[in-house]
GULODREN-865824 format. One record per atom (N, C-alpha, C): residue in three letters; x, y, z. Coordinates in steps of 0.02 Angstrom, whole numbers, padded with zeros to 5 digits, always signed. Layout:
ALAXYZ
...
This chain:
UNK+00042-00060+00000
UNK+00000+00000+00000
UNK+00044+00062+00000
UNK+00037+00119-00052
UNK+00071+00174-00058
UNK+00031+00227-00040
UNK+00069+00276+00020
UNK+00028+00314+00048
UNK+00050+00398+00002
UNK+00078+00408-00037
UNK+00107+00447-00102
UNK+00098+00434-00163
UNK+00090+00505-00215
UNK+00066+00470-00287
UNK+00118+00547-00331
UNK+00156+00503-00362
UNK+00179+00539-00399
UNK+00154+00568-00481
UNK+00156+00631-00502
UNK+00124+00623-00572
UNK+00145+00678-00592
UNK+00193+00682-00659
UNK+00224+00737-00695
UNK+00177+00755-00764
UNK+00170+00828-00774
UNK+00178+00868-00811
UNK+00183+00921-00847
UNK+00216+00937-00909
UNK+00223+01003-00927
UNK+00317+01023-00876
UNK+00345+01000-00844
UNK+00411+00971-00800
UNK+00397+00991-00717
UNK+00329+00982-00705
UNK+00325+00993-00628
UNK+00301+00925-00617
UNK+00333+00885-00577
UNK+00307+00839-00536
UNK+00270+00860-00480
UNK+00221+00833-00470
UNK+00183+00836-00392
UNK+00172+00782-00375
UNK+00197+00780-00310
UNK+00190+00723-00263
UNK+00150+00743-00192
UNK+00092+00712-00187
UNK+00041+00718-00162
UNK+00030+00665-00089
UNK+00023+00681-00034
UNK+00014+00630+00022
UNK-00067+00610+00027
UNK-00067+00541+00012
UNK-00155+00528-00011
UNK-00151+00473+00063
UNK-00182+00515+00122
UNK-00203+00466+00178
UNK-00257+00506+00206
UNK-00290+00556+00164
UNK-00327+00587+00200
UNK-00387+00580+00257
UNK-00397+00534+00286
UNK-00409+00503+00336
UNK-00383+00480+00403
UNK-00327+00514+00389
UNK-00253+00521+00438
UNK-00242+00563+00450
UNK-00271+00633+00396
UNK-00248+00669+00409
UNK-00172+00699+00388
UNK-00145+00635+00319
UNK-00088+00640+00297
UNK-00038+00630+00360
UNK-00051+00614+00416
UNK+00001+00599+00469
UNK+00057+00558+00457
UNK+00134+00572+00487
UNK+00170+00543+00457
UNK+00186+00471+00514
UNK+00173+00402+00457
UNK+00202+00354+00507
UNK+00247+00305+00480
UNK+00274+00271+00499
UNK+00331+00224+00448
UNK+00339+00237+00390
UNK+00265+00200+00372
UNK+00256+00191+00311
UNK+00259+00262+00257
UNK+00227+00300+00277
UNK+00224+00368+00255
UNK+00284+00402+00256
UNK+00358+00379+00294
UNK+00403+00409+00302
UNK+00446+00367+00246
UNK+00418+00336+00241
UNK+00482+00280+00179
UNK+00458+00279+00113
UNK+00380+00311+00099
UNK+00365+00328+00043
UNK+00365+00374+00003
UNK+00388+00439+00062
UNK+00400+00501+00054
UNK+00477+00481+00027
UNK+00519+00461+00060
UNK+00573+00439+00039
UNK+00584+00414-00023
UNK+00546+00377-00052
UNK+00554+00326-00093
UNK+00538+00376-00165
UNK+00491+00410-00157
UNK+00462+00472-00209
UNK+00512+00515-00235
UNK+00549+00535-00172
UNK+00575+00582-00186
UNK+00659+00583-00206
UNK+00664+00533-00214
UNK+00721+00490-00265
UNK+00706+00486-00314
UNK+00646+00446-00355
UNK+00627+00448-00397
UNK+00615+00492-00452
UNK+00584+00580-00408
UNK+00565+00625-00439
UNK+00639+00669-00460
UNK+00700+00650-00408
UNK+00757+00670-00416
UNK+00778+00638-00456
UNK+00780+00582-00493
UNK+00797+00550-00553
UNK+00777+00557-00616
UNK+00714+00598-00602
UNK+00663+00604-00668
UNK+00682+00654-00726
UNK+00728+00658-00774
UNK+00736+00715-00809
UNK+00694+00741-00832
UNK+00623+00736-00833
UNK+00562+00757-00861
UNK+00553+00812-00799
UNK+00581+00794-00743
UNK+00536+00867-00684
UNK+00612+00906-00672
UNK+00600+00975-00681
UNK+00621+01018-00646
UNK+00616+01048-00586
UNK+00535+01037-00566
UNK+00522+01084-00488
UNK+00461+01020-00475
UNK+00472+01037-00414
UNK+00408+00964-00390
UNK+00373+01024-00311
UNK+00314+01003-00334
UNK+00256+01023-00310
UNK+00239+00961-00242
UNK+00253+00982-00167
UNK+00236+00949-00127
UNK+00152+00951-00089
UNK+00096+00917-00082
UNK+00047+00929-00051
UNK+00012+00889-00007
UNK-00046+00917-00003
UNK-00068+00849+00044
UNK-00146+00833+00017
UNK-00167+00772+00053
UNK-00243+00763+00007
UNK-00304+00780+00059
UNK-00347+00794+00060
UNK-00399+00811+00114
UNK-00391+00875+00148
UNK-00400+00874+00222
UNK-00421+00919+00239
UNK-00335+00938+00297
UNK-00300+00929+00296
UNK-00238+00947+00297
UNK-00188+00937+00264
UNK-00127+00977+00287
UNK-00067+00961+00238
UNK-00037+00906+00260
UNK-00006+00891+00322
UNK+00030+00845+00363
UNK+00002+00869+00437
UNK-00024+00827+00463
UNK-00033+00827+00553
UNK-00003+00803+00585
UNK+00072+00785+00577
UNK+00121+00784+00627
UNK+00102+00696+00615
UNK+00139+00653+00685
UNK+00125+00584+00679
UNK+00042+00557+00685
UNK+00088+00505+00656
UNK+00013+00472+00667
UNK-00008+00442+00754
UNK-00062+00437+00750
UNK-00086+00441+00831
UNK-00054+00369+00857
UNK-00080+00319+00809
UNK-00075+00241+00813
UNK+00013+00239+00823
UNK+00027+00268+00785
UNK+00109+00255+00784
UNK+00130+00274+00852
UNK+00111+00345+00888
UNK+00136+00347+00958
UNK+00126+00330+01006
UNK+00081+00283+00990
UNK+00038+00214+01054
UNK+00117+00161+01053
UNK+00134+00155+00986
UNK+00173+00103+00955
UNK+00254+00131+01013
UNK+00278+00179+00989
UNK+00338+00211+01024
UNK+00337+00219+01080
UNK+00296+00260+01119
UNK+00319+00256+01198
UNK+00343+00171+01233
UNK+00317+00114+01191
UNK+00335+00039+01223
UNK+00384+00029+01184
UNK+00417+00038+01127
UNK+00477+00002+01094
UNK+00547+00018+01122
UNK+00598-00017+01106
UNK+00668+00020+01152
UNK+00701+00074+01119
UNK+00755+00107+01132
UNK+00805+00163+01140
UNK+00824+00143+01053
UNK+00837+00080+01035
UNK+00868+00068+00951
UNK+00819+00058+00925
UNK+00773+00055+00927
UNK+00698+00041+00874
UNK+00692+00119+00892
UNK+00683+00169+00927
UNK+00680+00229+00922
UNK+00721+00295+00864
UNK+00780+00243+00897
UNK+00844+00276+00855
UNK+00848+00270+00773
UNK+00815+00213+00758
UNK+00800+00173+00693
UNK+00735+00208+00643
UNK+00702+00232+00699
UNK+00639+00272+00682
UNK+00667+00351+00666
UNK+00680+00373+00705
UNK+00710+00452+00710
UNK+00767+00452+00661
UNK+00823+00409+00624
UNK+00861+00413+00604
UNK+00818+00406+00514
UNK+00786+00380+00509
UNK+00719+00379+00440
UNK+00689+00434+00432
UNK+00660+00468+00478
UNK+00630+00515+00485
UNK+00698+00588+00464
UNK+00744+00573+00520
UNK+00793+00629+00485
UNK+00829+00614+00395
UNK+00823+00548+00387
UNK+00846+00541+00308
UNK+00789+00576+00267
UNK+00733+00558+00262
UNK+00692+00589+00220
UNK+00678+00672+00213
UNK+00688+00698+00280
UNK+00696+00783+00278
UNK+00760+00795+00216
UNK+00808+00775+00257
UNK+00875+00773+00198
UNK+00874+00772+00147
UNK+00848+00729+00104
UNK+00828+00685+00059
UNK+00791+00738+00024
UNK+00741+00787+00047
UNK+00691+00834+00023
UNK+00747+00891+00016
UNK+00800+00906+00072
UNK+00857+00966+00065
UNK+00883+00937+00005
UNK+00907+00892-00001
UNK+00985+00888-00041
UNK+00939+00857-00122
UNK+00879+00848-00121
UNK+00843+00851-00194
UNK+00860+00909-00248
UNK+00910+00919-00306
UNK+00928+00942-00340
UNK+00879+00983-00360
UNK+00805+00963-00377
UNK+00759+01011-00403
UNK+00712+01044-00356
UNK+00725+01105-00347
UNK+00684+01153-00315
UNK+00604+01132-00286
UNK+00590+01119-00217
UNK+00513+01097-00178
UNK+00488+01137-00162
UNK+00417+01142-00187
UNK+00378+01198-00157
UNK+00322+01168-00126
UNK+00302+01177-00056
UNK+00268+01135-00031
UNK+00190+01202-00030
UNK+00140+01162-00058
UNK+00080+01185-00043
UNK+00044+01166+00018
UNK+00043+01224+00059
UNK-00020+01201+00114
UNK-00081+01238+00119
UNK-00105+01207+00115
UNK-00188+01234+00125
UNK-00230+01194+00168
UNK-00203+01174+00227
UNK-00224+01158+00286
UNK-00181+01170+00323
UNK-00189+01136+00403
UNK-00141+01138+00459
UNK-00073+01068+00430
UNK-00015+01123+00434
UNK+00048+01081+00440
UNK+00087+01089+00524
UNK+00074+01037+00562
UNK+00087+01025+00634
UNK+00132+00972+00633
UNK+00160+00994+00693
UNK+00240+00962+00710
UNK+00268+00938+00646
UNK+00271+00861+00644
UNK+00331+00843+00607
UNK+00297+00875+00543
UNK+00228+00883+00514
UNK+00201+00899+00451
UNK+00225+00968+00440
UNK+00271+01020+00494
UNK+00254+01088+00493
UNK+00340+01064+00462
UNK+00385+01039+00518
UNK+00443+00998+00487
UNK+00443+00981+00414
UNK+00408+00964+00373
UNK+00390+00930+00319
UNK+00413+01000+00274
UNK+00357+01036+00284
UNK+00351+01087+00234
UNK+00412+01133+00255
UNK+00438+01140+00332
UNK+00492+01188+00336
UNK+00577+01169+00289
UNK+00570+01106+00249
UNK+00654+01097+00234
UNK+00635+01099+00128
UNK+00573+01111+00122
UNK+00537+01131+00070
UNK+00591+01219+00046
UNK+00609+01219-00006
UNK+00642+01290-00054
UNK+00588+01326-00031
UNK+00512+01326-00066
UNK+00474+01387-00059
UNK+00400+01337-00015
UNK+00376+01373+00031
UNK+00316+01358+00047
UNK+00260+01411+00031
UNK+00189+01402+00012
UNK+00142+01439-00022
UNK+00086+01408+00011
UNK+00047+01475+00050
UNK+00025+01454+00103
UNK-00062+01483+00085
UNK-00113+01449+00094
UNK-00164+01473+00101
UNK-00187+01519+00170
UNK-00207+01575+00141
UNK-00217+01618+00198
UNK-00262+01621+00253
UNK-00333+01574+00250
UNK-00378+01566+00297
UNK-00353+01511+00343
UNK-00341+01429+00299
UNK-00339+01383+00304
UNK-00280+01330+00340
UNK-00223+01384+00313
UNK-00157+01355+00325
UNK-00141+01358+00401
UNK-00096+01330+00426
UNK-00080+01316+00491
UNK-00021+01304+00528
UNK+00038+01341+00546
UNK+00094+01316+00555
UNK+00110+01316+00636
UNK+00142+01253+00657
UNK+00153+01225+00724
UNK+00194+01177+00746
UNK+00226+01193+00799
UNK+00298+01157+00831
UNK+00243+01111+00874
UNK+00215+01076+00887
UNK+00177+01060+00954
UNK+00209+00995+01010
UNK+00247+00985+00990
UNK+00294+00927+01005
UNK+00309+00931+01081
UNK+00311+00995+01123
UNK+00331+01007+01189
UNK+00261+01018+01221
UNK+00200+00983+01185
UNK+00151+00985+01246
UNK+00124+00914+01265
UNK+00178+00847+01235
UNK+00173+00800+01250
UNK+00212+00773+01258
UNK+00280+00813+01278
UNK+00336+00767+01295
UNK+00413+00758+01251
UNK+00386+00791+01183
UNK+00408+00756+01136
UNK+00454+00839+01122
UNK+00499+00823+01080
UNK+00560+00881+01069
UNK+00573+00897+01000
UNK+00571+00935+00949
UNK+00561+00964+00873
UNK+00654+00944+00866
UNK+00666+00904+00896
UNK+00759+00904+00876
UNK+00768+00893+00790
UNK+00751+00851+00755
UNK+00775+00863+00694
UNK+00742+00927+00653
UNK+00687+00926+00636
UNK+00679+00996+00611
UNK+00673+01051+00642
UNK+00713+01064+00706
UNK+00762+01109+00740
UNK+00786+01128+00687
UNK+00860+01096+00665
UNK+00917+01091+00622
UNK+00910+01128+00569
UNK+00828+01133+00526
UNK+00814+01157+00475
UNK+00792+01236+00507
UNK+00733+01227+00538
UNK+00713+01297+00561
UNK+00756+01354+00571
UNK+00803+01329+00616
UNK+00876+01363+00652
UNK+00875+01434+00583
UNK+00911+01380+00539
UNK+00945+01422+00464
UNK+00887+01440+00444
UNK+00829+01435+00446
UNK+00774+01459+00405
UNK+00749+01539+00450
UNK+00720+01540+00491
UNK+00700+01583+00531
UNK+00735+01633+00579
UNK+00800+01578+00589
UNK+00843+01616+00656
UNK+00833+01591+00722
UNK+00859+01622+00775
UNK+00863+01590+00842
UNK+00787+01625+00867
UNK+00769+01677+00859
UNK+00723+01728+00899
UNK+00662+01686+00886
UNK+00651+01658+00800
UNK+00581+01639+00804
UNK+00562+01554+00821
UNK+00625+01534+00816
UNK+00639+01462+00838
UNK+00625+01453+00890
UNK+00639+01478+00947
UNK+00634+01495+01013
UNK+00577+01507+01030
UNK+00537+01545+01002
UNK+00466+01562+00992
UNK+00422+01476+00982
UNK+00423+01468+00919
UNK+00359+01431+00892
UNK+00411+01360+00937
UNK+00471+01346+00961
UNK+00466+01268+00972
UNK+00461+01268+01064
UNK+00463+01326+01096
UNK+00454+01313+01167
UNK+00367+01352+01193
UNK+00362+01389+01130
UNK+00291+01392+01156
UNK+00246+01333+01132
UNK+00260+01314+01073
UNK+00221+01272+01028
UNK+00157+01293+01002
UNK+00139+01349+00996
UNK+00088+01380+00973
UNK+00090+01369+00897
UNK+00030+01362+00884
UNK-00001+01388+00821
UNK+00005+01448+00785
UNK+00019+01455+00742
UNK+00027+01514+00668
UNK+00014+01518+00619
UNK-00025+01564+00622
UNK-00084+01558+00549
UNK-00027+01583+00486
UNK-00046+01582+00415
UNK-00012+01612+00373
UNK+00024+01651+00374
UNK-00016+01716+00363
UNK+00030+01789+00374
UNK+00069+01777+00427
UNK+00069+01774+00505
UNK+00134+01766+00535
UNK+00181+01714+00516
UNK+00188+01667+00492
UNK+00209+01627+00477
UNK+00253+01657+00394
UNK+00229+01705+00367
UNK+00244+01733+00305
UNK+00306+01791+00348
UNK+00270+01805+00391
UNK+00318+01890+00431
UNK+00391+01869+00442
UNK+00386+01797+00501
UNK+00436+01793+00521
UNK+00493+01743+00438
UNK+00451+01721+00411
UNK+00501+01692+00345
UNK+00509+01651+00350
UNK+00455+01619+00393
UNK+00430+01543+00359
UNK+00427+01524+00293
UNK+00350+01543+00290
UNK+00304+01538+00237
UNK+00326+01619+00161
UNK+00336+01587+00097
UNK+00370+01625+00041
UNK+00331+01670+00013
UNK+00262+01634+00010
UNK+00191+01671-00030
UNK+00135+01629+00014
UNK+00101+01721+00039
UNK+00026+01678+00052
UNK-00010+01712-00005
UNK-00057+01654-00003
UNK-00112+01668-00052
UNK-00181+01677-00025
UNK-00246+01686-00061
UNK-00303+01668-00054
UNK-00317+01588-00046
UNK-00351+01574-00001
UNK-00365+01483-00019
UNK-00392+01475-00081
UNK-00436+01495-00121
UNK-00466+01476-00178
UNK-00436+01492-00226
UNK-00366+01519-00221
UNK-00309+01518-00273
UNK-00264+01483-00253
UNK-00252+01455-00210
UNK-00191+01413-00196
UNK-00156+01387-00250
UNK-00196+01344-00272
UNK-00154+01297-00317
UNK-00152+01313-00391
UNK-00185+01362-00407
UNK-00166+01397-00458
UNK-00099+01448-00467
UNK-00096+01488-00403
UNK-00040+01503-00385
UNK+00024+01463-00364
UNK+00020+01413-00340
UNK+00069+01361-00343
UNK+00089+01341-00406
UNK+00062+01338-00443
UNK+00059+01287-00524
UNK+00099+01355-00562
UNK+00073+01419-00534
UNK+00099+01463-00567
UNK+00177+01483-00564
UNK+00208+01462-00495
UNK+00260+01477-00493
UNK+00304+01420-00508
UNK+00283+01355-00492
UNK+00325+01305-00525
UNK+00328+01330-00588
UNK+00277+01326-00639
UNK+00303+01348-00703
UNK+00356+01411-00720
UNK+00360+01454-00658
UNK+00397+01497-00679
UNK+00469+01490-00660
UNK+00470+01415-00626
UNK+00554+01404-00566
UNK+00575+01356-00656
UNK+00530+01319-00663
UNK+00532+01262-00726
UNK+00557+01301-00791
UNK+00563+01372-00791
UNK+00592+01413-00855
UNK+00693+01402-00837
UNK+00690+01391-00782
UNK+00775+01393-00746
UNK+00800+01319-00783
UNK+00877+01338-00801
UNK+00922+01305-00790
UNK+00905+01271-00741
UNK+00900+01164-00782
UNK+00907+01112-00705
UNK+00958+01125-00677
UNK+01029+01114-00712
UNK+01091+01116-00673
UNK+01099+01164-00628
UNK+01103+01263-00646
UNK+01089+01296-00624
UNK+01063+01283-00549
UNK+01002+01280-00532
UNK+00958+01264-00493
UNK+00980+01220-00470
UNK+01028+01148-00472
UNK+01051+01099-00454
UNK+01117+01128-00392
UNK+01144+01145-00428
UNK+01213+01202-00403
UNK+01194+01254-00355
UNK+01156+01265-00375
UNK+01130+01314-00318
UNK+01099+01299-00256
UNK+01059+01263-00267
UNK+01047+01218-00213
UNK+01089+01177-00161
UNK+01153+01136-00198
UNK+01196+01123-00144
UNK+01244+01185-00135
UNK+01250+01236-00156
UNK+01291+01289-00123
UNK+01246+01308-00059
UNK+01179+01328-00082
UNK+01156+01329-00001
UNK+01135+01298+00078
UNK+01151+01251+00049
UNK+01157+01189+00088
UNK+01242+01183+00125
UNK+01309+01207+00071
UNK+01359+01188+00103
UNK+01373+01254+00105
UNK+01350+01307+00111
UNK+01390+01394+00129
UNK+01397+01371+00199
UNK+01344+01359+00255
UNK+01321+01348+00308
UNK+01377+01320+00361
UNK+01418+01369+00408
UNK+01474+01341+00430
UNK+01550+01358+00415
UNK+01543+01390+00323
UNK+01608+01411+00332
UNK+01640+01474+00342
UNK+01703+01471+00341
UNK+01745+01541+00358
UNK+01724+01585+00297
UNK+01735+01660+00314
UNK+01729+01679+00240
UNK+01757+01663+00189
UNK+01838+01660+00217
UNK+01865+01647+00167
UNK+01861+01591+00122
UNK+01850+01528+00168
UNK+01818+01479+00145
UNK+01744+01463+00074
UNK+01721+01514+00129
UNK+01659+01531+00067
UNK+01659+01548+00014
UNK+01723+01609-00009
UNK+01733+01623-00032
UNK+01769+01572-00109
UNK+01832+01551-00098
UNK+01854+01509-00137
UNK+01803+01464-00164
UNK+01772+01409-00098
UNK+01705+01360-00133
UNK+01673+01415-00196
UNK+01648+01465-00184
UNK+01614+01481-00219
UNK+01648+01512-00296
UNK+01713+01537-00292
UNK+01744+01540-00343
UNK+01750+01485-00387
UNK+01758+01406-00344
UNK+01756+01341-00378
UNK+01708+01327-00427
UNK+01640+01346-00373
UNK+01587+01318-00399
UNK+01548+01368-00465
UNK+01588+01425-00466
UNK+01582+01486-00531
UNK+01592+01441-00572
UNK+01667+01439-00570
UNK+01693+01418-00639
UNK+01672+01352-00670
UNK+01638+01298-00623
UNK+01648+01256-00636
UNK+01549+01244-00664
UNK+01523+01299-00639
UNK+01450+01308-00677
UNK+01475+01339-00735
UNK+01528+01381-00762
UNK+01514+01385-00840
UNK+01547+01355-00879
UNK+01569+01280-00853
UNK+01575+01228-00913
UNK+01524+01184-00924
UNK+01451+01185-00893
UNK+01396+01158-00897
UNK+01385+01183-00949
UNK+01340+01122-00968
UNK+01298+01109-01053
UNK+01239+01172-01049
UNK+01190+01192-00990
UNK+01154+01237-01004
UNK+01204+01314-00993
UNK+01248+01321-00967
UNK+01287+01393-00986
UNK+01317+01407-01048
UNK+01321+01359-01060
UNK+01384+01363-01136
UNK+01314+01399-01197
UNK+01249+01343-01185
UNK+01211+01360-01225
UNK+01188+01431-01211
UNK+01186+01447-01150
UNK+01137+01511-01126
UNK+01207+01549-01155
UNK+01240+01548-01151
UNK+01298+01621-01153
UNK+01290+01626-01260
UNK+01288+01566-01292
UNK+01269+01568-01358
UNK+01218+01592-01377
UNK+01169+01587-01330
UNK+01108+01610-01357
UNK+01099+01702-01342
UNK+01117+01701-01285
UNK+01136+01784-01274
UNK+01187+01840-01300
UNK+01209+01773-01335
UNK+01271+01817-01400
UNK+01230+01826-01462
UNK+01184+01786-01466
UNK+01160+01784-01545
UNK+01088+01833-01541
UNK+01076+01834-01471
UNK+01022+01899-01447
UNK+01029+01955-01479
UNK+01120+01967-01441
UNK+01133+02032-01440
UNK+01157+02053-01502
UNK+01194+02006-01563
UNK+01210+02007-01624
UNK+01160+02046-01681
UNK+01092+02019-01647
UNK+01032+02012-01685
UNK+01031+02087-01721
């Protein structure tokens, strides 16, 4: 049973969480299929930008209920085994070469808010949407998508949404730089569709490169930064789409 459905076209993949009766909650299974997708869609030369969502009446609601009946009785390495899956697949969504834009147009809570936070752009419905750490009102601690938030938001708002654990509607969630674009709910996904098509005009490689530069700036010296990034100049304009783009902008300007 696959709790994900992948389906490309026009070069946007969307990959969709179909458990809506769950609530899209994430549990094993849902964590290894998310996984499993999103390899796939990273292999796909047909997609450039992939469209993340959810089916029903949320985006992701954090775990599944059944599953945390399951965990409080298992031991310290069946935990570790769990949490260590769970941190591969966030990764897995970071280090995806083609640009994620996660649509929510429901509540994305705890690990689901996790979900959409390691997402390039999130696009948020403005009535509907829902963003939340809630993890510290049952015990439980936001440690891996900590890691992401940290670099996303900063210390001030991190501090905020994971020790209060409150709820955040759109617009705040847009203020502090969460959330990229809110929308109207009854445009959501027209507006989503709209900007994949417009990330899908980019250079894959481009966009490929760029992506792990922001992923490895994180940590170094300047100077450090500096050189990597001199590397990674030169070594984007011996790519097949620069060579062409710099030809085609010669024969522009020739014109």
């Amino acid at each position: 049973m696959h709790f994900t459905r992948l389906s490309v076209e026009n070069s946007i993949g969307t990959i969709s969480m179909e458990r809506p009766e769950k609530r899209n909650a994430l549990s094993p299974e849902m964590v290894a299929d998310l996984s499993t997708v999103f390899v796939a869609a990273a292999a796909d030369s047909d997609i450039k930008v992939i469209i993340l969502r959810g089916k029903g009446a949320a985006f992701c609601a954090g775990a599944d209920l059944e599953y945390l009946k399951q965990i409080r009785d298992i031991g310290p390495l069946e935990n570790l085994a769990d949490s260590t899956a769970l941190a591969s697949m966030l990764q897995g969504i970071v280090d995806c070469p083609k640009p994620v834009i996660a649509m929510v147009h429901g509540p994305a809570i705890a690990g689901g808010c996790g979900l959409a936070t390691v997402c390039d752009f999130i696009v948020a419905g403005r009535n509907n949407a829902l963003f939340g750490y809630s993890e510290a009102k049952i015990g439980f601690i936001p440690a891996i998508v900590m890691v992401y938030l940290l670099r996303k938001v900063g210390d001030t708002h991190t501090r905020r949404l994971v020790l209060s654990a409150e709820n955040i509607n759109a617009e705040e969630a847009a203020r502090i730089g969460l959330v990229t674009y809110v929308t109207d709910d009854d445009k959501l996904e027209g507006e989503t569709i709209q900007l994949a098509r417009q990330i899908a005009l980019n250079s894959s490689s481009s966009m490929a490169l760029i992506k792990e530069m922001l992923s490895s700036l994180y940590g170094l010296s300047g100077e450090s930064s500096m050189r990597y990034a001199a590397l990674m100049n030169a070594f984007a304009r011996q790519t097949a789409d620069a060579k062409a783009g710099i030809d085609d902008f010669v024969a522009q300007k020739q014109k």
